[in-house]
TIBAPA-920869 format. One record per residue (C-alpha): x, y, z; chain; residue in one letter. Coordinates in steps of 0.001 Angstrom, whole numbers, plus 524288, in hexadecimal, padded with zeros to 5 digits. Last residue first. Example, Ala and Ser with C-alpha at 12.3 -4.5 7.8 and 13.67 -1.06 7.14 Angstrom:
# TIBAPA-920869
83566 7FBDC 81BE4 A S
8300C 7EE6C 81E78 A A
This chain:
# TIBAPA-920869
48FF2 D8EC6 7451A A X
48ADA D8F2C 73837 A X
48D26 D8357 73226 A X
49A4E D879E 72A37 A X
4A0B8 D9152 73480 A X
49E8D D882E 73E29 A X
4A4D9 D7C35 73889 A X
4AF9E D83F2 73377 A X
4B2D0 D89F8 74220 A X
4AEEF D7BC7 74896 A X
4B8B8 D776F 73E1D A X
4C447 D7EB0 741AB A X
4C2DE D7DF4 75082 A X
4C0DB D6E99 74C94 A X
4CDC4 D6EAE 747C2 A X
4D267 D6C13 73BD3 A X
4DF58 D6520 73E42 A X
4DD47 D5831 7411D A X
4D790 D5598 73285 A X
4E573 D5AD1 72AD1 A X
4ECA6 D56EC 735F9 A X
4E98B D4908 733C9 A X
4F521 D40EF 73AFA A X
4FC6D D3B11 730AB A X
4F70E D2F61 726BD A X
4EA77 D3597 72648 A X
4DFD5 D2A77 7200F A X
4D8DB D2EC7 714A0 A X
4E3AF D364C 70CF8 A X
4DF96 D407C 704E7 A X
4EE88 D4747 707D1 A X
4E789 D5676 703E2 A X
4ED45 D5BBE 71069 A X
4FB40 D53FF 716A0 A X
5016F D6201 7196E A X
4F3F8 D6527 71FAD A X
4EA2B D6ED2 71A06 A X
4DEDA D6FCB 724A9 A X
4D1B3 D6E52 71DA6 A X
4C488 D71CE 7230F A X
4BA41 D7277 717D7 A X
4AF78 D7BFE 716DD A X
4A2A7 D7A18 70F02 A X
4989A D8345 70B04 A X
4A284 D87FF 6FF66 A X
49D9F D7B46 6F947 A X
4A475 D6E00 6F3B2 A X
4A957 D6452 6FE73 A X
4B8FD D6461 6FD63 A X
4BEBE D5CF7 6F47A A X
4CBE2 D6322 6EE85 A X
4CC81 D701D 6F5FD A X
4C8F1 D67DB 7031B A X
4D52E D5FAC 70028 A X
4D31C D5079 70668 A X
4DC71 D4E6A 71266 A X
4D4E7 D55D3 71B89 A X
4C8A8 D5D38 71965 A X
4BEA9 D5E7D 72412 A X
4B0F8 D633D 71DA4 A X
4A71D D6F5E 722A3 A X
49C60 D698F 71A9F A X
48FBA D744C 717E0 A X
4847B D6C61 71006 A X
480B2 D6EFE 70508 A X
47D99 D6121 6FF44 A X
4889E D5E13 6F953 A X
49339 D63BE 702AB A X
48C01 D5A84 70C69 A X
48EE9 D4F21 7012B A X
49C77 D533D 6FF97 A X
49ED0 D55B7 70EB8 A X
49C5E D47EF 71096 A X
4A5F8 D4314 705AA A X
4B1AB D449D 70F0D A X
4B95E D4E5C 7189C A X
4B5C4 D4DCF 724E5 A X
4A83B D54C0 72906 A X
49F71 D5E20 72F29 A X
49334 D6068 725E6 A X
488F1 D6BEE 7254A A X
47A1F D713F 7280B A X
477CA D6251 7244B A X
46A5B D5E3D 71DA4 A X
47223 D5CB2 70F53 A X
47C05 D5352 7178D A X
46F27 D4A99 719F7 A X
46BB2 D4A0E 70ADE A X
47989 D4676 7086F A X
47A39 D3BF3 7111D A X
46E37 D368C 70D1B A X
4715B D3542 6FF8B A X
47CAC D2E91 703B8 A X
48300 D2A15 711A5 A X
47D66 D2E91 71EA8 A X
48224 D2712 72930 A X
47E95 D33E4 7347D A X
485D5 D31A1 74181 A X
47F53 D2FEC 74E30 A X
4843B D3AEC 75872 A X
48A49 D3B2E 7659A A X
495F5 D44CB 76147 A X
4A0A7 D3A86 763A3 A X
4989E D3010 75D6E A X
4944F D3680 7524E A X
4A31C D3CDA 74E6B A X
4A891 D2C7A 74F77 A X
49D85 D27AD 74828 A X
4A0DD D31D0 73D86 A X
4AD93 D3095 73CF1 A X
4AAFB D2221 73B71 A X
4A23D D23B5 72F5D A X
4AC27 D220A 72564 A X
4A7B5 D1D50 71974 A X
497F2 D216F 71AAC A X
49C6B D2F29 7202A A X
496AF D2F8D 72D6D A X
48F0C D3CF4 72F8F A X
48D16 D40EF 73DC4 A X
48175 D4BFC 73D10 A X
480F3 D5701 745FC A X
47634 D5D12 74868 A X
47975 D6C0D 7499E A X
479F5 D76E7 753B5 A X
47AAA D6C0C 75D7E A X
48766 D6633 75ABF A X
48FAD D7051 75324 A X
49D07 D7122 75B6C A X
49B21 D616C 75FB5 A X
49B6C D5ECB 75118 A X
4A8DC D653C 74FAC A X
4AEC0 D5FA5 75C3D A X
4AA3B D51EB 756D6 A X
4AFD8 D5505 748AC A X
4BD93 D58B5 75043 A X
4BB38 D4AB2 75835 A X
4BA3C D43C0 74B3F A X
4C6DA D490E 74537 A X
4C3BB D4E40 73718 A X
4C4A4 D43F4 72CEF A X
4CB5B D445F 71F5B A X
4D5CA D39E4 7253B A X
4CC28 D31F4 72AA5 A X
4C82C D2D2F 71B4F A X
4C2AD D3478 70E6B A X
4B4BE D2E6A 712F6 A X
4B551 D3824 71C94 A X
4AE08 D3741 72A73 A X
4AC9B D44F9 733E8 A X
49E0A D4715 72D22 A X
497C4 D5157 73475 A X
4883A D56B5 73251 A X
48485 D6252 7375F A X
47569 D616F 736BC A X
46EB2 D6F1E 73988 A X
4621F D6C82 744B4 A X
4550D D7172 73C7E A X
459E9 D6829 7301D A X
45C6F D6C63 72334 A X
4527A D6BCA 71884 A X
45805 D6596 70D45 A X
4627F D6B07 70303 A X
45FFE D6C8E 6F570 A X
46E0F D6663 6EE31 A X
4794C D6D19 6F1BE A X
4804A D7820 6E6A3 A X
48C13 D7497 6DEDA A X
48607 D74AB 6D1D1 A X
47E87 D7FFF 6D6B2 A X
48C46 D8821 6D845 A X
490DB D8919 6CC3A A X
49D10 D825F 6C307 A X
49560 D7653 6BD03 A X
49513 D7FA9 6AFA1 A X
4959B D7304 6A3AF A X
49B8C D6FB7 69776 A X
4A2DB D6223 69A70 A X
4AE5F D68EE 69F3D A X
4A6EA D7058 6A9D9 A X
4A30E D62D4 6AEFE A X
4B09E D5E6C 6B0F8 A X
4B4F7 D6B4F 6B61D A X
4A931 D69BB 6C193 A X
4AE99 D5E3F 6C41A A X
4BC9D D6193 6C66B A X
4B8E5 D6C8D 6CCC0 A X
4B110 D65AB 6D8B7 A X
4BDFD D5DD9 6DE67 A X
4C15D D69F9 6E369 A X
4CE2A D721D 6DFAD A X
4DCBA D72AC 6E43C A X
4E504 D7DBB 6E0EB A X
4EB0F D82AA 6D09C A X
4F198 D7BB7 6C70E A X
4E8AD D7E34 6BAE8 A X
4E071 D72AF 6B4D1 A X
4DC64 D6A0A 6AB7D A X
4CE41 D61DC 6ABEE A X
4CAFE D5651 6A374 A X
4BF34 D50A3 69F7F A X
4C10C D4268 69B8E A X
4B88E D3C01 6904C A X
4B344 D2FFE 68C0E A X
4B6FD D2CFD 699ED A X
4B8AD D1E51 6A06F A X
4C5EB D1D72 69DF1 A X
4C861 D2A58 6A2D5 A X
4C4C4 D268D 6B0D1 A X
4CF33 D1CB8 6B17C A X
4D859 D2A50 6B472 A X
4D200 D36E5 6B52B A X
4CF11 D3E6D 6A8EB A X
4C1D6 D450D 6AFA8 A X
4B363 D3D7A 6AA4F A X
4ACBE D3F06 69E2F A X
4A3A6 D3347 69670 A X
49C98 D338E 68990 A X
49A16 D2873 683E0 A X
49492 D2133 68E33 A X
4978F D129D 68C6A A X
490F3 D0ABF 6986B A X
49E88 D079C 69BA8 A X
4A468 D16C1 69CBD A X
49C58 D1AFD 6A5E8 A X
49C15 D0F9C 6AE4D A X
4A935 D1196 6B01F A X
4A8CA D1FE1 6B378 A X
49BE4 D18D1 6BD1D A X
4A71E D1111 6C461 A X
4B086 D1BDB 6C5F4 A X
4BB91 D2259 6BF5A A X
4B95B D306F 6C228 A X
4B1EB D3BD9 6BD2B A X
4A7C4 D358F 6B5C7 A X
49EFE D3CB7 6AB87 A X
496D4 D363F 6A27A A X
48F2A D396E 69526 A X
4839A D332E 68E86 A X
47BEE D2C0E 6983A A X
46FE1 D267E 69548 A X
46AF8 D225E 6A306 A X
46161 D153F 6A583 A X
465B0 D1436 6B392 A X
4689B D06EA 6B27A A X
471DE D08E3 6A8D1 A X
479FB D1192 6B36A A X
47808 D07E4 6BD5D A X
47D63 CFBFC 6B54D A X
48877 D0530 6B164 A X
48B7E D085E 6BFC9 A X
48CAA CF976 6C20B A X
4962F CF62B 6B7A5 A X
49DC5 D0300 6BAD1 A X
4A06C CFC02 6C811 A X
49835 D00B8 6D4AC A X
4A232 D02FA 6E124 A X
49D1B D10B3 6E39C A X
48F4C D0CCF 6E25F A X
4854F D11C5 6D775 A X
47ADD D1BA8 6D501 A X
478AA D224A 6C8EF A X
471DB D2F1D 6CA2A A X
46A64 D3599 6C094 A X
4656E D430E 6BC3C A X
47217 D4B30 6C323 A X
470F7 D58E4 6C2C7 A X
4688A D59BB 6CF77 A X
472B6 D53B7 6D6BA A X
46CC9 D4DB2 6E3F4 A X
46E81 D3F92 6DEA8 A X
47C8A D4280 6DBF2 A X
47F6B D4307 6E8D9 A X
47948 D37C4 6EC6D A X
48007 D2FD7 6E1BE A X
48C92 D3338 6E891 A X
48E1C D2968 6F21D A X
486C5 D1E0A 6E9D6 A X
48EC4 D1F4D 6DF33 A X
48C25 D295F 6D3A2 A X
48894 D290E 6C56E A X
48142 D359A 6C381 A X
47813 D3785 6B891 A X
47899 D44B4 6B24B A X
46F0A D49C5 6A794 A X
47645 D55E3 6A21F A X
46FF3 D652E 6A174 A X
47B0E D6849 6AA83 A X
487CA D6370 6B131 A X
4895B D6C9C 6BA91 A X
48353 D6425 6C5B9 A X
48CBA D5955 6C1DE A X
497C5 D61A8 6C581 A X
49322 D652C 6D1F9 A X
49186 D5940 6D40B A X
4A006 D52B7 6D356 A X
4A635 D5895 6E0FE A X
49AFD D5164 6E739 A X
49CA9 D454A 6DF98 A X
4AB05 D473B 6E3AB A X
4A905 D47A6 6EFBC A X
49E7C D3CE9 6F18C A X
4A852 D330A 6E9BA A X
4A6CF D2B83 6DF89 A X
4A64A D36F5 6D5DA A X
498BE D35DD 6CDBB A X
4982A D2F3B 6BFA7 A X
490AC D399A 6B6A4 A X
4883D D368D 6AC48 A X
481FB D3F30 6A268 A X
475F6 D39C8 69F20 A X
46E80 D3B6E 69064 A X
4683F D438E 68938 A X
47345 D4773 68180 A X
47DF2 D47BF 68897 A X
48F42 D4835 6833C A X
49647 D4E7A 68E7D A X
4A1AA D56D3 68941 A X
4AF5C D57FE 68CDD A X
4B615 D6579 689AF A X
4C3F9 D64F2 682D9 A X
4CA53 D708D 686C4 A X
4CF85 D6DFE 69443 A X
4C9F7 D73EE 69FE0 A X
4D5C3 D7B9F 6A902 A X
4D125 D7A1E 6B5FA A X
4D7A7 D8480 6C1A9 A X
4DA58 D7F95 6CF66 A X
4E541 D73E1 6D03A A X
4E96F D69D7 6D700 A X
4DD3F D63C9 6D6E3 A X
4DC47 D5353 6DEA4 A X
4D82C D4D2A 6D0E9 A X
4E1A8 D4306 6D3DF A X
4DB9B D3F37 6E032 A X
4CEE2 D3E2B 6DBE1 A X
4D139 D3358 6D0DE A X
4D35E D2997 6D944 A X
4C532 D2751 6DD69 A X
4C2C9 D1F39 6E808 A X
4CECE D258E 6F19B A X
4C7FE D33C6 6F022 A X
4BC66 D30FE 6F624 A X
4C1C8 D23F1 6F99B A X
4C8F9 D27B8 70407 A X
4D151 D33DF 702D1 A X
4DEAC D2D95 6FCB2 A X
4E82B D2536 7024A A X
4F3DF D2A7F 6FB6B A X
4FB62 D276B 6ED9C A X
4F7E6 D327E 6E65A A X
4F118 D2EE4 6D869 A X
4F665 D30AF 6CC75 A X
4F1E7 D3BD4 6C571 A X
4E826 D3A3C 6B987 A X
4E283 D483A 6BB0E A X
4D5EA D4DD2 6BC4B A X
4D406 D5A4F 6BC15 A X
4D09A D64C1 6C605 A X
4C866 D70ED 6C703 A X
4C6F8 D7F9F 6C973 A X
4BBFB D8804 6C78E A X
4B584 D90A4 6BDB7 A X
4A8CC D9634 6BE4B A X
């Protein structure tokens, strides 16, 4: 199956206040944002040089993109994989059967440090993959592996044996997803089917359904739904379902706020736990941010407030998933903090997402 994809440019960065540090962490994002719909693969086809040996693959940063990144993994067959992933995202990758190994490390960890690990772990690696200049890209390139492929983006290609590069046809936006699932396809392998995208086994859901909200973003208050919409919303479904206040660990006050107004305690959840509670949930309420990744993860059914971010670009991957967007002349700005009077939050109203909401956990 064929699908569309991006490439990765060396544009110059736009000079806004971008989508916290999601987006604002990692330069790189913003000028891959797709422009265009059809992939034209050039001719000279990258190759992974294993024996018996590891392939290693340094994890996006972020949850998002770790989630946009698996798939991809997944199709990468018949290899060894060890994962080189910071503490938020080494969860995920725990729960990938694909991967063998998973190195864990902190966000803030130098190349020194993740090298250390790496040795530690006793791993012959023979090939790496990074897709953006990060601490364990380093770390890749120090310890000497001879064979090492990552996307032509800017201070990343210094650490490459080899960049894998992706033309293109003008054409409408695409998701984050295609660009990794092109880079894999490159290297001689199928990632484009459905199991690769498939939850892990899910547990035994509860006799009451949990609806779980999240109203926080880590993206900032400008990718948030009002708080007294979210507390009409919850009021709609309290009673048919036990409803669980998430706090995202970065910006919990939404949260608080939503808990107090509705008489409930709110869930602190963070990592592996996280995840395995969202994988209990009949679905997820929330704002814009990484939560919906990890519910989108697991299964489980996110009905997802988009605002300044583009819900074509990074939207949570599934068809089980809806999105409520209102295009605004200011859409697509990726700014955290709203420098006019967020229309394009203010107006979805909670007519409109009662309907979705309904329609989605069968109400």
């Amino acid at each position: 199956m064929e699908t569309p994809t991006i490439t990765a440019q060396n544009n110059s960065l736009p000079s806004i206040r971008s989508l916290s540090r999601d987006i604002l962490a990692h330069p790189p994002y913003l000028p891959l944002m797709p422009e265009t719909s059809q992939a034209v693969l050039s001719q000279d086809r990258p190759y992974l040089q294993l024996n018996e040996g590891y392939l290693a693959i340094a994890s996006p940063n972020s949850i998002a993109e770790a989630c946009f990144s698996i798939p991809a993994v997944r199709g990468i067959q018949a290899v060894r994989i060890v994962v080189v992933a910071n503490h938020e995202t080494a969860p995920l990758w725990r729960k990938v059967d694909e991967v063998s190994r998973v190195v864990e490390h902190s966000r803030s960890d130098s190349a020194r440090k993740i090298i250390n690990l790496i040795r530690e772990s006793n791993l012959n690696i023979e090939s790496t993959i990074a897709w953006e200049d990060s601490s364990a890209a380093q770390a890749f390139a120090k310890i000497g592996v001879k064979n090492r492929l990552g996307f032509p983006i800017k201070k990343l290609v210094r650490h490459l044996t080899q960049s894998v590069e992706i033309t293109q046809k003008p054409g409408p936006v695409v998701h984050r997803v295609q660009s990794y699932l092109h880079f894999v396809k490159k290297l001689g392998f199928d990632p484009f089917h459905a199991v690769y995208f498939a939850p892990p086994t899910r547990p035994q859901a509860p006799d009451l359904p949990i609806l779980a909200i999240s109203p926080g973003s880590d993206f900032g208050d400008a990718a948030e739904w009002p708080i007294d919409r979210f507390t009409e919303l919850a009021r709609e479904f309290s009673g048919r379902f036990d409803l669980a206040i998430i706090a995202h660990p970065d910006r919990p006050e939404p949260a608080i706020a939503l808990a107090k107004s509705l008489g409930k305690v709110i869930c602190s959840y963070e990592g592996a736990e996280l995840i395995n509670f969202l994988a209990t949930c009949h679905g997820l309420i929330a704002s814009d941010s990484s939560i919906p990744h990890l519910a989108s993860f697991v299964g489980t059914p996110s009905l997802v407030f988009f605002g300044p971010n583009e819900p074509e670009w990074r939207r949570p991957l599934g068809k089980i998933h809806q999105v409520i967007y209102e295009h605004v002349a200011c859409s697509g700005c990726l700014l955290n903090k709203c420098p006019l009077d967020h229309r394009c939050m203010t107006e979805i109203t909670s007519a409109k997402a009662l309907a979705k909401a309904r329609a989605l956990f069968g109400e």
